[in-house]
Legacy VTK file of the C-alpha trace (Angstrom):
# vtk DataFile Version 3.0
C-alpha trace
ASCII
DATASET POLYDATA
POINTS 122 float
8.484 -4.607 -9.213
4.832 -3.045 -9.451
4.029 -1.803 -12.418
0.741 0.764 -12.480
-1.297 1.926 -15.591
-3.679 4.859 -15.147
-6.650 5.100 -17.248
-9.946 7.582 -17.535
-8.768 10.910 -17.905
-11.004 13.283 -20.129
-12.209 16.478 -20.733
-15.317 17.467 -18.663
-17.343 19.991 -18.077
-17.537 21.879 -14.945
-19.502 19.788 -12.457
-19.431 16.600 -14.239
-18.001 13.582 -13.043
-14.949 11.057 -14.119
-13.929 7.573 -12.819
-10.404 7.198 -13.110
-8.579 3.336 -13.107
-5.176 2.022 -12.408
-4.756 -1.662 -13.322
-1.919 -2.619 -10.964
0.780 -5.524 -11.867
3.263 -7.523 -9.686
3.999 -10.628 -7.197
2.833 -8.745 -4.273
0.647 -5.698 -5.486
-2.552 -7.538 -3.699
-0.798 -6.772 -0.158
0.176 -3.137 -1.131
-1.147 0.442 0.058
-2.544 2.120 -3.316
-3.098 6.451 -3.654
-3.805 9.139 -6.149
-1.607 12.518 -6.738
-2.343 15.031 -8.615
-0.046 17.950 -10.349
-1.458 20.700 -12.131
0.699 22.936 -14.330
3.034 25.097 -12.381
2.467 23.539 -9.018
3.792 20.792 -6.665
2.467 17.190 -6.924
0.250 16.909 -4.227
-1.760 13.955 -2.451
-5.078 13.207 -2.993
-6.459 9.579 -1.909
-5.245 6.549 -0.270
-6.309 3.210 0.521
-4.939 0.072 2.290
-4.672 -3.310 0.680
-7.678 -4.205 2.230
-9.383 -1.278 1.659
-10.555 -0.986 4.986
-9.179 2.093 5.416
-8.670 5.585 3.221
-7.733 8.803 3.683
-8.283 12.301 1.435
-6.723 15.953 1.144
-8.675 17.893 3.196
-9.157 20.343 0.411
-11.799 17.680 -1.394
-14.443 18.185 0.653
-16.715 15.187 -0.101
-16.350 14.901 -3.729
-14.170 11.985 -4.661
-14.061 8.928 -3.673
-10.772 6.087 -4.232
-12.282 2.367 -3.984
-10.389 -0.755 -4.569
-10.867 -4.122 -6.404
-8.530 -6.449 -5.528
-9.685 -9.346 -7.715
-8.792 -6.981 -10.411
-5.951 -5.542 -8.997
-7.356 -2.284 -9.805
-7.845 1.214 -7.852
-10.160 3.370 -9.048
-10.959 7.214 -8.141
-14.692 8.657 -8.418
-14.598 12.566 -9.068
-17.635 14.106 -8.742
-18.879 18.005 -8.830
-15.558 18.505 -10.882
-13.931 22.420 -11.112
-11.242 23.785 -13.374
-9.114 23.736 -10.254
-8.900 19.869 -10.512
-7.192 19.863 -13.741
-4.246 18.181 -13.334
-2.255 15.038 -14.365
-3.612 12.150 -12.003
-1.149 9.588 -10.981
-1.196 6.380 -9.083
0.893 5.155 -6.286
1.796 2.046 -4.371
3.698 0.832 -1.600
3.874 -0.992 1.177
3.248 1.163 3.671
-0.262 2.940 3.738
1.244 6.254 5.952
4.347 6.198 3.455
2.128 5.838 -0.030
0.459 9.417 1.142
3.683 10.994 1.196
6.774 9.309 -0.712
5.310 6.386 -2.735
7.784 3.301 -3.753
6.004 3.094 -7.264
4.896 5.466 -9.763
2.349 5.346 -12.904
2.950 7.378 -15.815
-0.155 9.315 -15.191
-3.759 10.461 -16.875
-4.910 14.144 -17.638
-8.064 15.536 -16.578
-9.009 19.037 -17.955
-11.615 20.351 -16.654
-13.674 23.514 -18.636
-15.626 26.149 -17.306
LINES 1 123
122 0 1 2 3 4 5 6 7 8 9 10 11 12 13 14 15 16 17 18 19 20 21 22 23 24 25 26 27 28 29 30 31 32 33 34 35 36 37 38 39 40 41 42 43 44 45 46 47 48 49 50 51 52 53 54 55 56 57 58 59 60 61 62 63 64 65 66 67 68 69 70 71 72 73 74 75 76 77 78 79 80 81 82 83 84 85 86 87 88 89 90 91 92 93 94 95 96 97 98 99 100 101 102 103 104 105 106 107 108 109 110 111 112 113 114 115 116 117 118 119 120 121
């Protein structure tokens, strides 16, 4: 089993930055597909970064535009997410993912953290 613990969330003003962490556990979390989600109050969970176990490839909701970034280190076993030019819009509990399967960790994710909030004031 993988077990994921998200870290970082804070309040922040509007156009600040965050780094968010999730220290990942388990025999084979090196070789596994990490990602981000989001859900905000009253709307779906929705996807926001992915990478591969290497790292070598990631992939973003279009809707970012530029400003964050997911990065991996796997000596740590630990994914982070770099939020940058930060809007009320983005407040939302921020959850990571892993699985296997980098396609299937955008979309239905195998494991689940328990999540960090970001609030975000105007």
């Amino acid at each position: 089993q993988v077990h994921l613990v998200e870290s970082g969330g804070d309040l922040v003003q509007s156009g600040g930055s965050l780094r968010l962490s999730c220290a990942a556990s388990g025999r084979f979390v090196g070789s596994y597909a990490m990602g981000w989600f989001r859900q905000a109050p009253g709307k779906e969970r929705e996807f926001v970064a992915a990478i591969t176990w290497s790292g070598a490839s990631t992939a973003y909701a279009d809707s970012l535009n530029g400003r964050f970034a997911i990065s991996r280190d796997n000596a740590r076993n630990t994914v982070y997410l770099q939020m940058n030019s930060l809007k009320p819009e983005d407040t939302a509990g921020y959850y990571c993912a892993a699985d296997p399967i980098f396609a299937r960790v955008q979309r239905g994710p195998e494991y689940w953290g328990q999540g960090t909030q970001v609030t975000v004031s105007s």
